[in-house]
SESE-961310 format. One line per 2 residues: their letters; for each residue x, y, z of N, C-alpha, C, O. Coordinates in Angstrom, 2 decimals. Layout:
<nodes>
a = X/Y/Z/X/Y/Z/X/Y/Z/X/Y/Z | ...
</nodes>
This chain:
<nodes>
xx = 122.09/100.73/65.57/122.38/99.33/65.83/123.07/98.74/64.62/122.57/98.81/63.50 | 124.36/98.10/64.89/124.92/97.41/63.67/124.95/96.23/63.54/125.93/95.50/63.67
xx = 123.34/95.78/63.15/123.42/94.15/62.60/123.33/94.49/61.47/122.98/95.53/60.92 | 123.80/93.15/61.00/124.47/92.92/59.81/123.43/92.66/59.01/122.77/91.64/59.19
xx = 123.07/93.67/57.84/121.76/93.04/56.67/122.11/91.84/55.76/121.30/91.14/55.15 | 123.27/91.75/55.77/123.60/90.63/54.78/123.25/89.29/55.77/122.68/88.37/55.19
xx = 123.47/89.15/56.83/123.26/87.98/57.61/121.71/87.67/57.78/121.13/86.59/57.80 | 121.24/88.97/57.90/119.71/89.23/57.79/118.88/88.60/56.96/118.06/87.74/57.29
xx = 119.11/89.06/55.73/118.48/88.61/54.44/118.93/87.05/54.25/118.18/86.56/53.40 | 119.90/86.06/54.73/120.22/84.80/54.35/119.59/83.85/55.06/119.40/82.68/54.73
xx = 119.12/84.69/56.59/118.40/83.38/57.28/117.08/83.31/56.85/116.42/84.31/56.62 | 116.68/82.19/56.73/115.40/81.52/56.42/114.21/81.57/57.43/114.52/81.33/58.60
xx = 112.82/81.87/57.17/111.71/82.05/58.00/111.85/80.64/58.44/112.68/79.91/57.89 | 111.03/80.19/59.47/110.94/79.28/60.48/111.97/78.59/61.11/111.93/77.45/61.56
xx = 113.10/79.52/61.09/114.44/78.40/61.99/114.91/78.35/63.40/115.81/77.74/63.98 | 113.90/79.29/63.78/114.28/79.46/65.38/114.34/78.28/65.85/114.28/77.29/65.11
xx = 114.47/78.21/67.22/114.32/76.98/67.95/113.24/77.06/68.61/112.91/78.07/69.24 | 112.27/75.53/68.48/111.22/76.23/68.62/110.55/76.11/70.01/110.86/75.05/70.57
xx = 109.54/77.09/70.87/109.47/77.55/72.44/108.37/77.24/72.78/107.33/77.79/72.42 | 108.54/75.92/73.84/106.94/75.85/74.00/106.59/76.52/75.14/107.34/76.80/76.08
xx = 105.18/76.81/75.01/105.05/78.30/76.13/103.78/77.34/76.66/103.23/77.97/77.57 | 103.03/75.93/76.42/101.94/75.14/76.79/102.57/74.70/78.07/103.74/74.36/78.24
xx = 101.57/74.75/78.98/101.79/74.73/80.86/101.78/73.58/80.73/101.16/72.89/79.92 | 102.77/73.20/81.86/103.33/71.76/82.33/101.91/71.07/82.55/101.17/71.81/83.18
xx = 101.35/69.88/82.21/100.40/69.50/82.69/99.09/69.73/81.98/98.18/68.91/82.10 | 98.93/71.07/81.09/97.87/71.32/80.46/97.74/71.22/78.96/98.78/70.98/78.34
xx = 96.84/71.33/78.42/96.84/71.05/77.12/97.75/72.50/75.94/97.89/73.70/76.19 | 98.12/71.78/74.85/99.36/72.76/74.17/98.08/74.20/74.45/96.90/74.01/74.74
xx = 98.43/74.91/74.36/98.00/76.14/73.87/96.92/76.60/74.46/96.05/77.25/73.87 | 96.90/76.21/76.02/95.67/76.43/77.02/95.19/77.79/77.79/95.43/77.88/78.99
xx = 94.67/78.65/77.25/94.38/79.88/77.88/94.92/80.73/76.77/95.06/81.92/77.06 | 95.23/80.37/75.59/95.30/81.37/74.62/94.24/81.69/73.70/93.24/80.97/73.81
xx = 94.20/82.57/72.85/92.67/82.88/72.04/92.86/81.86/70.43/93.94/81.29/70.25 | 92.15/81.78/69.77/92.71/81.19/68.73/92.51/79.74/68.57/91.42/79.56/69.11
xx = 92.98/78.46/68.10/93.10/77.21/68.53/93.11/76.74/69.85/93.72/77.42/70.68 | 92.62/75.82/70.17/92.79/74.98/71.26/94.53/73.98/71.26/95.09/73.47/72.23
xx = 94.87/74.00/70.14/95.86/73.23/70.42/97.28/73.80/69.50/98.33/73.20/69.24 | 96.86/75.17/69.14/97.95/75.65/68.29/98.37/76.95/69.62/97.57/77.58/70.30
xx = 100.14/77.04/69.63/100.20/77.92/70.66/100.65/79.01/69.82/101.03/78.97/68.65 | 100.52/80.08/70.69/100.70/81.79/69.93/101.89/81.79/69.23/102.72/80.88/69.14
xx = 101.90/82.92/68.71/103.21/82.69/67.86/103.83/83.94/68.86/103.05/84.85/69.13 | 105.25/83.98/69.43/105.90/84.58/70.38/105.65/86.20/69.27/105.41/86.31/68.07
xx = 105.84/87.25/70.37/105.67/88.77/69.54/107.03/89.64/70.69/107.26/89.83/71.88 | 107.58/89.89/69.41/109.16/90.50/70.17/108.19/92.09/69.65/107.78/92.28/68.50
xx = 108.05/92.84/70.57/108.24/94.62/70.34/109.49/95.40/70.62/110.20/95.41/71.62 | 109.58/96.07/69.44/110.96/96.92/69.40/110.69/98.25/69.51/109.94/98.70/68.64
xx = 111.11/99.04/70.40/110.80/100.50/70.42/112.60/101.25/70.33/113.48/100.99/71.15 | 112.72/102.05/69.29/114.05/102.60/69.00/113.51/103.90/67.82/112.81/103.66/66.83
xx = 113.92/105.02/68.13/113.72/105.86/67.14/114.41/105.75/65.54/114.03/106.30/64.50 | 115.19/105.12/65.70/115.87/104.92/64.17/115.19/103.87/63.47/115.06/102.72/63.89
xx = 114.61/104.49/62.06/114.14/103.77/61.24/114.00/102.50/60.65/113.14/101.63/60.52 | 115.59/102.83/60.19/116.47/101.49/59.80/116.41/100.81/60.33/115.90/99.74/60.00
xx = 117.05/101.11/61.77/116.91/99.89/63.03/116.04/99.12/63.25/116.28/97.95/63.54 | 114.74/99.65/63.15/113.86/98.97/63.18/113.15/98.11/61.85/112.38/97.18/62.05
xx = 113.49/98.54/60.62/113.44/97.54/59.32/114.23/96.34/59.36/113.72/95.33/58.89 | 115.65/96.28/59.97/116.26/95.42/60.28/116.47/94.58/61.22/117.05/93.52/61.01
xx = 115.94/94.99/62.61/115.14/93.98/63.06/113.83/93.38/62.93/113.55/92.19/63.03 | 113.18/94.19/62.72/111.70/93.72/61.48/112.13/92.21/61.29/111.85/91.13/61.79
xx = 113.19/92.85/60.02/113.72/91.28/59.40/114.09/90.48/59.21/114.01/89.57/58.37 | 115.08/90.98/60.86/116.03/89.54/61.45/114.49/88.65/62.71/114.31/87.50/63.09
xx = 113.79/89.89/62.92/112.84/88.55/63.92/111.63/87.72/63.28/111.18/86.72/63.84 | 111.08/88.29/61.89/110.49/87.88/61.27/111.05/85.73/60.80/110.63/84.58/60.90
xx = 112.49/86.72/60.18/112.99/85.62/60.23/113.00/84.71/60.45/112.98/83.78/59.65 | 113.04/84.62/62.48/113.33/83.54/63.26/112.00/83.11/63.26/111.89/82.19/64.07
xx = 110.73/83.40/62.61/109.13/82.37/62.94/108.78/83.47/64.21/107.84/83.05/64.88 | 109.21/84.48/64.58/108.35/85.50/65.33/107.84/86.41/64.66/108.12/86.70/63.50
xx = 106.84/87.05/65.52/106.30/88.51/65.07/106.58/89.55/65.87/106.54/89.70/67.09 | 106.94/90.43/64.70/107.77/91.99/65.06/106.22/92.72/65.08/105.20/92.45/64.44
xx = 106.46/93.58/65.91/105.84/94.97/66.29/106.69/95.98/66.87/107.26/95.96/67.96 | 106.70/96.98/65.86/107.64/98.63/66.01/107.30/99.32/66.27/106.13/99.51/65.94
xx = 107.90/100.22/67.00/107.89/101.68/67.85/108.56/102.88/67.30/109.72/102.49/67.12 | 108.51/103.93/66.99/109.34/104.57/67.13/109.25/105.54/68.30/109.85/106.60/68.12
xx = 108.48/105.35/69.68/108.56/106.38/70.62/108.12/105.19/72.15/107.59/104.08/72.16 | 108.50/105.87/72.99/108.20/105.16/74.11/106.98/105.05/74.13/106.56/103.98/74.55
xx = 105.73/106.30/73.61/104.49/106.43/74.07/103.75/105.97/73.16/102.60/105.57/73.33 | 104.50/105.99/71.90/103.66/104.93/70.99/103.33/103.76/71.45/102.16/103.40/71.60
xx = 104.81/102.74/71.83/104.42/101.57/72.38/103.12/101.44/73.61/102.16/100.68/73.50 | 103.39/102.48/74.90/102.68/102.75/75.64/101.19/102.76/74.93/100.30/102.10/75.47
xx = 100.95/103.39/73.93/99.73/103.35/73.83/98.45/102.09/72.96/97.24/102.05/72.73 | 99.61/101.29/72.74/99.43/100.28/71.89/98.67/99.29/72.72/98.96/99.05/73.90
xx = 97.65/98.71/72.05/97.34/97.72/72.82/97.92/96.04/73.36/98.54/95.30/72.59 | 97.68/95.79/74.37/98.22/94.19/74.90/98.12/93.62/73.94/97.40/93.96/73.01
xx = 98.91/92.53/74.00/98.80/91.29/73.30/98.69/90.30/73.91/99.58/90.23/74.76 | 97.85/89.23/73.91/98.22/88.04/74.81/98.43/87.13/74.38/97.66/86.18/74.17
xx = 100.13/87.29/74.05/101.11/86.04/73.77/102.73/86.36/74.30/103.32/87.41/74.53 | 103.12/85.01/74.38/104.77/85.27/74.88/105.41/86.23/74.34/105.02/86.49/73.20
xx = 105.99/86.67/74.62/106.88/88.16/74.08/107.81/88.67/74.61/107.58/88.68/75.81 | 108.61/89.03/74.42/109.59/90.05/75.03/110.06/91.30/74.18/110.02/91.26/72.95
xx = 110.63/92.74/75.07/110.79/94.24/74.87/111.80/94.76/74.32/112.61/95.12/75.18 | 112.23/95.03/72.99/113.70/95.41/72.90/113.78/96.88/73.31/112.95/97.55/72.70
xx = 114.45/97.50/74.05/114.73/99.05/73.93/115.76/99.42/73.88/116.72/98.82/74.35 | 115.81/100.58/73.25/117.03/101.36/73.03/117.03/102.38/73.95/116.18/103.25/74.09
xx = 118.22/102.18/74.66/118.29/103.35/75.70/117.89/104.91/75.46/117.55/105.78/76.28 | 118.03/104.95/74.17/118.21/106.60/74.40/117.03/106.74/73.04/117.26/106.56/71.84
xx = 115.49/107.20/73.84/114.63/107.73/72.67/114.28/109.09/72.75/114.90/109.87/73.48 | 113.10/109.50/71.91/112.88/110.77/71.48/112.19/111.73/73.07/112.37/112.85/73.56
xx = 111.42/110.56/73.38/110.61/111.19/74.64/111.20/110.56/76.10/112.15/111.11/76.66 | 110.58/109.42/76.62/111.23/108.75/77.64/112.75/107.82/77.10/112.97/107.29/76.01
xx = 113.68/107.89/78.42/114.41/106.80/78.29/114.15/105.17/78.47/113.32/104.72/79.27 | 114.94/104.39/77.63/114.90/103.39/77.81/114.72/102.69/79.04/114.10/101.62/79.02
xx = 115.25/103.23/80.30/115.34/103.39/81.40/113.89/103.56/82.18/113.28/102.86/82.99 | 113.63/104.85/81.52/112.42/105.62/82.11/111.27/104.18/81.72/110.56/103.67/82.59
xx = 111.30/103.73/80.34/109.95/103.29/80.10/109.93/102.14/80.61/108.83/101.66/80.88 | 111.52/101.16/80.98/111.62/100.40/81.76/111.03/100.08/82.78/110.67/98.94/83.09
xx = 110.81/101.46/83.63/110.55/101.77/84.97/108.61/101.59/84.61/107.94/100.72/85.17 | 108.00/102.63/83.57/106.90/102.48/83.30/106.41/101.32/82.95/105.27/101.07/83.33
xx = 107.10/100.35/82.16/106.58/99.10/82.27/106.03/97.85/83.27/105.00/97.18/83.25 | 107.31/97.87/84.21/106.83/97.44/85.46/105.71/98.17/85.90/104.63/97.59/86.00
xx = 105.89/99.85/86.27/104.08/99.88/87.48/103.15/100.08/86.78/102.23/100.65/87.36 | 102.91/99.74/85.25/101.83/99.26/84.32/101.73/98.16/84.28/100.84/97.84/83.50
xx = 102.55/96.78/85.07/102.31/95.80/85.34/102.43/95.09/83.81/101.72/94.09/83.74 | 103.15/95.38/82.60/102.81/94.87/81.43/104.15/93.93/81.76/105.34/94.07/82.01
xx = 103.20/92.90/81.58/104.79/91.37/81.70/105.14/91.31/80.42/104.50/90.78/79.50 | 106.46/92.02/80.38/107.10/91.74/78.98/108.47/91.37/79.44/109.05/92.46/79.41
xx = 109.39/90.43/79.86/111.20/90.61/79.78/111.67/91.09/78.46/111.41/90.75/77.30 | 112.78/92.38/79.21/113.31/93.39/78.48/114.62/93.31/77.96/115.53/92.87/78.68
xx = 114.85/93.70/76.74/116.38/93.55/76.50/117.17/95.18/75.74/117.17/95.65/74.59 | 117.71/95.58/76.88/117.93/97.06/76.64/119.30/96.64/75.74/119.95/95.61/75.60
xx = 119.39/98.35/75.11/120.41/97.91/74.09/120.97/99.62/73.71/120.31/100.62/73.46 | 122.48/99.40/73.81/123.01/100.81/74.45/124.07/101.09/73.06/124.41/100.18/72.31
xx = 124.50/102.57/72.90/125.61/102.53/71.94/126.89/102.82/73.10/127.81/103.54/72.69 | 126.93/102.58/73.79/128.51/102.46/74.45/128.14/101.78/75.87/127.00/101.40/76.13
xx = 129.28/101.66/76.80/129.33/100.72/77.46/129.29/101.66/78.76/130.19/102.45/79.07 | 128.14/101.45/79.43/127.65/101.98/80.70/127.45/101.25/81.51/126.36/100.68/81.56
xx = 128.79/100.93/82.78/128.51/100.12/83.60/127.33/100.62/84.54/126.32/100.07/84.11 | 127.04/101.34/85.53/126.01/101.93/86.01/124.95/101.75/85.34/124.21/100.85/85.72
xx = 124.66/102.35/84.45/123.31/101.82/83.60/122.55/100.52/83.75/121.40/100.17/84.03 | 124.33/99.67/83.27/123.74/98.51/82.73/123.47/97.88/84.25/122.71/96.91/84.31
xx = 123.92/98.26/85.16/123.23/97.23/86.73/122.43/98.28/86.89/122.63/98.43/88.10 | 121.47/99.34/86.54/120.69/99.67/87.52/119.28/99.10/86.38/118.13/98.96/86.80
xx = 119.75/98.82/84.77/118.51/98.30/84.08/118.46/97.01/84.91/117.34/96.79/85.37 | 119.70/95.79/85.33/119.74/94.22/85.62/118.85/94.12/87.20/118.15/93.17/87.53
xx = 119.12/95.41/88.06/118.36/94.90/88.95/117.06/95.54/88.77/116.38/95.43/89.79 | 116.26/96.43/87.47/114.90/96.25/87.56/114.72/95.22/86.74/113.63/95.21/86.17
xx = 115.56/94.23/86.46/114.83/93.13/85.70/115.12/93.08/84.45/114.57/92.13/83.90 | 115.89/93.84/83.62/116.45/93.55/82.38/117.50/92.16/82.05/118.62/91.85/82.46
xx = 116.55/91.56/81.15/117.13/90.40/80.90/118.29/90.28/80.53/118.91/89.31/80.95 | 119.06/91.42/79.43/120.35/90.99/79.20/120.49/92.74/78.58/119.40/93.22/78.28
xx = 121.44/93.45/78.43/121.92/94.78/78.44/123.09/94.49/77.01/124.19/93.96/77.18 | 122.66/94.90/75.82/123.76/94.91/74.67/124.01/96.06/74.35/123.20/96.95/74.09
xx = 125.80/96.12/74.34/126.16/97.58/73.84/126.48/97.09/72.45/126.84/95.99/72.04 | 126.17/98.66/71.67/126.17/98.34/70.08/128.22/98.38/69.60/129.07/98.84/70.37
xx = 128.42/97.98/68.66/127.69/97.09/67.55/127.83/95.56/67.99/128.79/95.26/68.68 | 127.08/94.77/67.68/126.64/93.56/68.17/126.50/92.56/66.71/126.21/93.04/65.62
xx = 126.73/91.25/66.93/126.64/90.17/66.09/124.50/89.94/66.08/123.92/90.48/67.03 | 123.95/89.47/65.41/122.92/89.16/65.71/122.54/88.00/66.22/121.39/87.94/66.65
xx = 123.55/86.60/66.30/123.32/86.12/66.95/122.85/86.26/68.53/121.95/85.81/69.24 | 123.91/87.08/68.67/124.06/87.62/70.34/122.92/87.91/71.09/122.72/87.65/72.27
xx = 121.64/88.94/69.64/120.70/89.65/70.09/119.69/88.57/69.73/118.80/88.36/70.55 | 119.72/87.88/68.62/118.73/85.96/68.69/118.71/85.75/70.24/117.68/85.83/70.91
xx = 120.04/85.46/70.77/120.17/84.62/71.77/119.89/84.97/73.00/119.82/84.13/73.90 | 119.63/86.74/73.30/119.01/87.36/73.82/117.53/86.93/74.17/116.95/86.31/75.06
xx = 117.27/87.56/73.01/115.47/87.03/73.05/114.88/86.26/73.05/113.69/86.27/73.37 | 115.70/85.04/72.58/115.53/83.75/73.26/114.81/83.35/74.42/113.71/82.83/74.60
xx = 116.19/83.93/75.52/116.19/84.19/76.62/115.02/84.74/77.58/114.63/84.45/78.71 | 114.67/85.60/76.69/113.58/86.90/77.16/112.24/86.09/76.66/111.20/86.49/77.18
xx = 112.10/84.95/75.67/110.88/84.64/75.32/110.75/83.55/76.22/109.63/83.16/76.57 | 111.45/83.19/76.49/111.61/81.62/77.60/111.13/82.08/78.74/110.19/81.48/79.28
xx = 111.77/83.38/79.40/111.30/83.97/80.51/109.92/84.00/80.67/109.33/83.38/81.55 | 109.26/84.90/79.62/107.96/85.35/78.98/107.05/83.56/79.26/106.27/83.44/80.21
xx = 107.32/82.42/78.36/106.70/81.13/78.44/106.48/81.23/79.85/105.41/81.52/80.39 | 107.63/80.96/80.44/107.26/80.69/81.72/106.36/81.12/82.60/105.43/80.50/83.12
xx = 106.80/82.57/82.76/105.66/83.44/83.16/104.09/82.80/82.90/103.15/82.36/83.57 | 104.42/83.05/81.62/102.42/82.32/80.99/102.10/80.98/81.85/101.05/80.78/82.46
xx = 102.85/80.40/81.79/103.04/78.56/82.26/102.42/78.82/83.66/101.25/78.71/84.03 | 103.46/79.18/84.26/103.06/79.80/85.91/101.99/80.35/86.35/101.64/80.10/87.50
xx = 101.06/81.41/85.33/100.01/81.79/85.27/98.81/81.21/85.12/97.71/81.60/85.51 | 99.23/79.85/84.29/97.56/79.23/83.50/97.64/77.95/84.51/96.58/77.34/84.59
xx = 98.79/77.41/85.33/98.49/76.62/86.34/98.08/77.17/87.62/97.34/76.55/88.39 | 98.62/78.52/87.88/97.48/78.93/88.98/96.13/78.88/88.34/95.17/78.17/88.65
xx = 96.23/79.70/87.46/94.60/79.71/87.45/93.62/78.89/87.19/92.42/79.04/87.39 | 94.20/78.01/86.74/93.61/76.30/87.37/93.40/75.81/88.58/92.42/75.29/89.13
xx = 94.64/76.12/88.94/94.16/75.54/90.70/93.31/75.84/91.24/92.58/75.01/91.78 | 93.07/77.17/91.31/92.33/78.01/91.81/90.84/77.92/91.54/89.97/77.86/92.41
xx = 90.55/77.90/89.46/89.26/77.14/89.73/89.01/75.95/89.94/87.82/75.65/89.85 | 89.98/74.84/90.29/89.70/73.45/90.69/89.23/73.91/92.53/88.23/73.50/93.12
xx = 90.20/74.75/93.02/89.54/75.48/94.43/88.22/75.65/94.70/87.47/75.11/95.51 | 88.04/76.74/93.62/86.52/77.05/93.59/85.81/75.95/93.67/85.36/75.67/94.78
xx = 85.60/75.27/92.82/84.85/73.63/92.75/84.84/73.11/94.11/83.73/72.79/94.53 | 85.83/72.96/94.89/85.27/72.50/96.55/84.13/73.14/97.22/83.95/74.35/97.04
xx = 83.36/72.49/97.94/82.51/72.94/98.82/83.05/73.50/99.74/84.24/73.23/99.86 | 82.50/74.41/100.70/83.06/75.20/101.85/83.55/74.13/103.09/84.46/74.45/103.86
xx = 82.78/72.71/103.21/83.71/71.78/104.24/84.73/71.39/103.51/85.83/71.41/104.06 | 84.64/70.88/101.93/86.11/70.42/101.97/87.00/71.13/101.52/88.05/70.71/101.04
xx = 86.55/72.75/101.68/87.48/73.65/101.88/88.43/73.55/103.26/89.65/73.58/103.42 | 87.26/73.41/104.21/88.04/73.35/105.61/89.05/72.37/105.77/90.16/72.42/106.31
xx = 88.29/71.26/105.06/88.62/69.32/105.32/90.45/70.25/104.62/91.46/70.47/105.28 | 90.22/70.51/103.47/91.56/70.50/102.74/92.43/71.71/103.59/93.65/71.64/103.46
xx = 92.02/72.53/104.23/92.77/73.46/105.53/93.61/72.86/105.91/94.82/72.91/105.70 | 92.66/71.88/106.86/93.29/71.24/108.21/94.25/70.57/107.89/95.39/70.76/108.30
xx = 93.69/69.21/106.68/95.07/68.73/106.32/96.39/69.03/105.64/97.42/68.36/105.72 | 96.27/69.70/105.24/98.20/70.89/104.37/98.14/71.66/105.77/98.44/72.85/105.70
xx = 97.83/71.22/106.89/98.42/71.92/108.14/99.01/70.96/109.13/99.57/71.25/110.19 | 98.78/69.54/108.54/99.23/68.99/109.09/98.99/67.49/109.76/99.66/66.47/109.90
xx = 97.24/68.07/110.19/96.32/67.04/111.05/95.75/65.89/110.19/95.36/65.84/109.02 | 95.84/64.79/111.38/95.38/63.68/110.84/94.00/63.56/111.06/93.36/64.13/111.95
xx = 93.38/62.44/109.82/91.66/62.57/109.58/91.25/62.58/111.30/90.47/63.43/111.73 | 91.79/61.66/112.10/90.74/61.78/113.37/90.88/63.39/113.91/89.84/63.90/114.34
xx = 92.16/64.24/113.91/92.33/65.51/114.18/91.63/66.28/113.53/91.29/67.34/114.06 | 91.22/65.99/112.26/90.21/66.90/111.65/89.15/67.12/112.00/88.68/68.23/112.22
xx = 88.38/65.61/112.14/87.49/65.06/112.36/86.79/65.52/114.21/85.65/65.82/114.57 | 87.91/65.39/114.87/87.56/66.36/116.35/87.34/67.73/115.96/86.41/68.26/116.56
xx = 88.10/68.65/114.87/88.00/69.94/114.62/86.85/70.21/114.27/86.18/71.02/114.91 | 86.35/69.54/113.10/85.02/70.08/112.62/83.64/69.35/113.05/82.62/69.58/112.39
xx = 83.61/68.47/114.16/82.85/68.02/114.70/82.44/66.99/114.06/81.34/66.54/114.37 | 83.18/66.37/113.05/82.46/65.01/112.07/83.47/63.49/112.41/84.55/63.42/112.99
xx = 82.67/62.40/111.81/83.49/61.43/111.79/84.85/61.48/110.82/85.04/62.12/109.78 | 85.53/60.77/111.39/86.61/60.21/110.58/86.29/59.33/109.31/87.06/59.41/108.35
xx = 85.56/58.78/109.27/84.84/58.49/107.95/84.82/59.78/107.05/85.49/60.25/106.13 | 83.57/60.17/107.87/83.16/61.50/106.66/84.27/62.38/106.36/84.14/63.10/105.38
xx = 85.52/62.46/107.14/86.78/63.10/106.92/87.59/62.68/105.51/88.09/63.36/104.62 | 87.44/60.94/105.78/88.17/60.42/104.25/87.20/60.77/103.34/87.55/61.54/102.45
xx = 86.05/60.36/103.35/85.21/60.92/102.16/85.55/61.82/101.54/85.82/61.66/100.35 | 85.69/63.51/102.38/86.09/64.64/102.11/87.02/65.13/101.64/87.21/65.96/100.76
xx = 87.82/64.38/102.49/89.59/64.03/101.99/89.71/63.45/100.10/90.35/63.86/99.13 | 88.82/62.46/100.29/89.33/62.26/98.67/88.41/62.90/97.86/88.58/62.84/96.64
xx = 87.58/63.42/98.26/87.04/64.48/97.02/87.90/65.74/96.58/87.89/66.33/95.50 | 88.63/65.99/97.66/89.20/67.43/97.79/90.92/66.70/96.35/91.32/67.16/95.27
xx = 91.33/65.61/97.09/92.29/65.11/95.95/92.17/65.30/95.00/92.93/65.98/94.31 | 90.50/64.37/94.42/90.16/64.35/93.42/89.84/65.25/92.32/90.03/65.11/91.11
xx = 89.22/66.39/93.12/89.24/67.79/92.69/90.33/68.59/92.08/90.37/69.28/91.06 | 91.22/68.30/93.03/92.62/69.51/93.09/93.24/68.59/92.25/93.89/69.28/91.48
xx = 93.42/67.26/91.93/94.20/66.70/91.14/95.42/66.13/91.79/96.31/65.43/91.30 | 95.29/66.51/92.78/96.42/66.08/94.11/97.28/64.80/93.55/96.34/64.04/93.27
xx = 98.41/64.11/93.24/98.92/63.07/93.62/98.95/62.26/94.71/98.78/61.04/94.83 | 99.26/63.30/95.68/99.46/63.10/96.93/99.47/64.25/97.82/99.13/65.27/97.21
xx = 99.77/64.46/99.14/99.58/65.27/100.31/100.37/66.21/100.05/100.21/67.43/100.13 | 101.35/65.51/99.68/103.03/66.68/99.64/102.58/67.75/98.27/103.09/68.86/98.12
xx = 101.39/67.07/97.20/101.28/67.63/96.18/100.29/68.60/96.88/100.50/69.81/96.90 | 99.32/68.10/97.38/98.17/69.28/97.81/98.72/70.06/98.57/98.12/71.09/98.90
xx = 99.85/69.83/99.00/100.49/71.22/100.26/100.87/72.24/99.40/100.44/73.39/99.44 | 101.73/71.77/98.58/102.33/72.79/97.22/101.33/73.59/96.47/101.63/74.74/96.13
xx = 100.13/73.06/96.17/98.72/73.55/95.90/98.57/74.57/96.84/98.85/75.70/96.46 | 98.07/74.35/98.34/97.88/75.43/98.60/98.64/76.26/99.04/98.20/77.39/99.26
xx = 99.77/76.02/99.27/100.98/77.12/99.06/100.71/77.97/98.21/100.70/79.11/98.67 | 100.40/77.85/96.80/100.86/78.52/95.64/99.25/79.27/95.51/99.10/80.28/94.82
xx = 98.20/78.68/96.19/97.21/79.31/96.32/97.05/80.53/97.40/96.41/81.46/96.92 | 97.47/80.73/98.72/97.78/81.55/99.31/96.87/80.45/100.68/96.85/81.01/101.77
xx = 96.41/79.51/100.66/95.60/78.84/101.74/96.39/78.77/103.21/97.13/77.81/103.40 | 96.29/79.50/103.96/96.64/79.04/104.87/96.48/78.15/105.97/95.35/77.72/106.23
xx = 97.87/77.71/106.89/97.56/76.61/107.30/96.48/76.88/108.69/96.06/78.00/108.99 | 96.16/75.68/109.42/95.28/76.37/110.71/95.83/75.98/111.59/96.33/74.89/111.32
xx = 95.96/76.20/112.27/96.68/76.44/113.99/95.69/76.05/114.78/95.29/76.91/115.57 | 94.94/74.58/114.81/93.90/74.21/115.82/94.82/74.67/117.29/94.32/74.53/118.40
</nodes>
């Protein structure tokens, strides 16, 4: 890989731009280990058999206010333990044991959410669409500016936030779910299906009273704004609707 050490050594620790990975709605740094209100510090892993390569990105990601973790084998990384913070994968196509390719492939049905940024010494069209449609974030053939590969991982850590973001609001919902009772489980069915309190209220054999009651606990619970909000809720929960 030919980034440049002189560009390396001039940038200054903490200048990235900085990524908030705290879920829309929840408090900074919610579901991470550590502080309650300090969020992880993003962790770029580099797996490439060349030494150098990897001292020099060491020191260009250090740089940017991330943390580097190095590989020199596919199965090293493989055997390394999770981390649970935003991150994204650099690989080099071509290592000692698996390909870049190959571990690509192993990453996904190990289910490890990392966005990947493969990185090639010549220009392989084939390659580079068969890494883009398993999901490789961006495909660099060498030699490369380091901006290019900053702006990469950027990319790949934003992906990564999101992911997390997406994750710690389900799993909110879900225990705000739990928290309902089994009627205003139903109560909250019927209505993201459609029916109005007296329609409910014929369904489950209760008043229309006791329907609003139910009705606004289930809001109150889920955090609902409104109807259109609790539908999206249980959309994203898997609730389905009922077909009285």
């Amino acid at each position: 890989m030919h980034c440049c050490r002189k560009s390396i050594t001039r940038r200054r620790a903490g200048t990235a731009r900085a990524i908030s990975c705290a879920p829309v709605g929840f408090p900074s740094g919610a579901g991470s280990r550590g502080s309650a209100t300090a969020e992880p510090t993003p962790v770029v892993f580099v797996v490439d058999d060349d030494v150098s390569v990897r001292e020099s990105l060491e020191l260009l990601i250090r740089a940017e206010g991330w943390r580097p973790e190095t590989f020199g084998s596919a199965r090293e990384f493989l055997s390394h333990p999770r981390v649970l913070a935003p991150g994204c994968l650099i690989l080099d196509v071509h290592l000692p044991d698996l390909s870049g390719l190959d571990l690509q492939e192993r990453v996904a049905v190990e289910r490890i959410d990392l966005p990947i940024v493969l990185i090639t010494g010549y220009g392989d069209v084939p390659m580079a669409v068969r890494a883009m449609r398993a999901g490789a974030v961006e495909v660099l053939t060498k030699p490369f500016k380091d901006d290019v590969l900053l702006g990469a991982i950027r990319k790949a850590i934003d992906r990564s936030c999101a992911a997390l973001r997406d994750e710690a609001e389900t799993r909110a919902l879900r225990e705000s779910y739990l928290s309902l009772s089994p009627r205003e489980r139903e109560v909250m069915a019927l209505v993201v299906s459609g029916l109005l309190n007296k329609q409910v209220g014929a369904e489950l054999g209760i008043s229309e009273i006791t329907v609003k009651a139910h009705r606004g606990k289930v809001m109150r619970k889920m955090k609902a704004a409104s109807l259109a909000d609790l539908v999206r809720m249980a959309a994203r929960l898997g609730v389905a609707p009922v077909r009285p």
